[in-house]
C-alpha positions as CSV (number, residue, x, y, z in Angstrom):
1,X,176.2,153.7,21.8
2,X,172.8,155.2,22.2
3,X,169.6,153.4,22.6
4,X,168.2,154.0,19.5
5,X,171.5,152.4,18.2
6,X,171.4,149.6,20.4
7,X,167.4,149.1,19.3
8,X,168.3,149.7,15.7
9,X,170.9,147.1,16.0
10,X,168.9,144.6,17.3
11,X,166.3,145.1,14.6
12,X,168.3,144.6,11.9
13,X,169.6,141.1,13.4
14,X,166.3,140.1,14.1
15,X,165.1,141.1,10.5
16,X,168.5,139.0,8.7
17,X,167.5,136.2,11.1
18,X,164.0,136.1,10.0
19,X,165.0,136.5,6.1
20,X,167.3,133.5,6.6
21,X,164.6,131.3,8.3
22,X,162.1,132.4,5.2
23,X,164.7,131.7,2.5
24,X,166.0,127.9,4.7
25,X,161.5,127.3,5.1
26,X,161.4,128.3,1.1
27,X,164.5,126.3,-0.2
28,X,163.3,123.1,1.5
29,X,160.0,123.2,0.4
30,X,161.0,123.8,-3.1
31,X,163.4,120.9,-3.0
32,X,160.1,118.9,-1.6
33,X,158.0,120.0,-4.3
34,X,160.9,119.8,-7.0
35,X,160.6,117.6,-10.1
36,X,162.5,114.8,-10.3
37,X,164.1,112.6,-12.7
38,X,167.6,112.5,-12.4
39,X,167.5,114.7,-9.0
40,X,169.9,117.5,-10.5
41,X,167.2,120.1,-10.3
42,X,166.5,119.3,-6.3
43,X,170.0,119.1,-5.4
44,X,170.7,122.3,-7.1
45,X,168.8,125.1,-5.0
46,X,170.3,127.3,-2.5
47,X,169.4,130.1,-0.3
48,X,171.5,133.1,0.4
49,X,171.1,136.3,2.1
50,X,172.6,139.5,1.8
51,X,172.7,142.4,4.2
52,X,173.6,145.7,2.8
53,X,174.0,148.7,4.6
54,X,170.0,149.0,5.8
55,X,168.9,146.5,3.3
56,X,168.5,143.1,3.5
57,X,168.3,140.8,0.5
58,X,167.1,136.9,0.6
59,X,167.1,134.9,-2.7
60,X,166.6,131.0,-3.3
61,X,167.7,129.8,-6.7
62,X,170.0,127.4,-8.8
63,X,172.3,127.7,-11.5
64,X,170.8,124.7,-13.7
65,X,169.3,126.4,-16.8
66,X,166.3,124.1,-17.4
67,X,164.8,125.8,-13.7
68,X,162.5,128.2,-15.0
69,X,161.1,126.0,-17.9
70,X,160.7,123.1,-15.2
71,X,159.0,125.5,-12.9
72,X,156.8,126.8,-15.4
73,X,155.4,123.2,-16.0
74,X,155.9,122.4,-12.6
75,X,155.8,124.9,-10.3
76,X,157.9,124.1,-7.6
77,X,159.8,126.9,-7.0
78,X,156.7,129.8,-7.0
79,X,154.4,127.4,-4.9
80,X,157.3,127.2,-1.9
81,X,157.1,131.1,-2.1
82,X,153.9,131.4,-2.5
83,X,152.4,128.5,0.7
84,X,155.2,130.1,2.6
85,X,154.1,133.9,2.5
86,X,151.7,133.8,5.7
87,X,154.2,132.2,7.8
88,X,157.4,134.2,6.7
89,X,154.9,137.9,7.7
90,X,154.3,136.4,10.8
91,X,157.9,135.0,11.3
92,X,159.3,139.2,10.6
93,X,156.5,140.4,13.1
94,X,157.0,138.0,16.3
95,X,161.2,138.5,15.6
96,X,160.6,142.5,15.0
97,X,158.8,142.6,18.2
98,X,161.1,141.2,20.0
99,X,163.5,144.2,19.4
């Protein structure tokens, strides 16, 4: 295996490790900020992460259909995302240059 395999390699682990650190930082701080009343909704989310050829894919979501309506009066969900953005860039940068 060449170099630039090896270095391509280790890129794309260190990129699927950083996605599944953002979408673990994202699904506990959605649980945190989740609406509660009978603790359904909270329980509910999950992460996941899908790596695809050269892509890689992070998702956190639920299957209970009241979500969006409750996020949309609450938002829970969005808010994770969005006070999580600065640290999930810099999280991708420090584990990219490490390859």
């Amino acid at each position: 295996m060449s170099e630039f395999d090896n270095t391509t390699q280790k890129a794309m682990k260190n990129a699927t490790r950083a996605m599944e650190e953002s979408m673990f930082m994202i699904e506990a701080d959605t649980k945190l900020l989740s609406p509660v009343k009978t603790g359904t909704l909270k329980r509910s989310y999950t992460s996941a992460v899908k790596v695809d050829g050269d892509e890689i894919v992070g998702a956190v979501g639920t299957n209970v259909e009241y979500a969006p309506y409750a996020d949309w009066r609450k938002p829970h969900l969005t808010a994770a995302a969005d006070q999580n953005m600065e640290a999930i860039k810099r999280k991708f940068a420090d584990l990219l240059k490490e390859g």
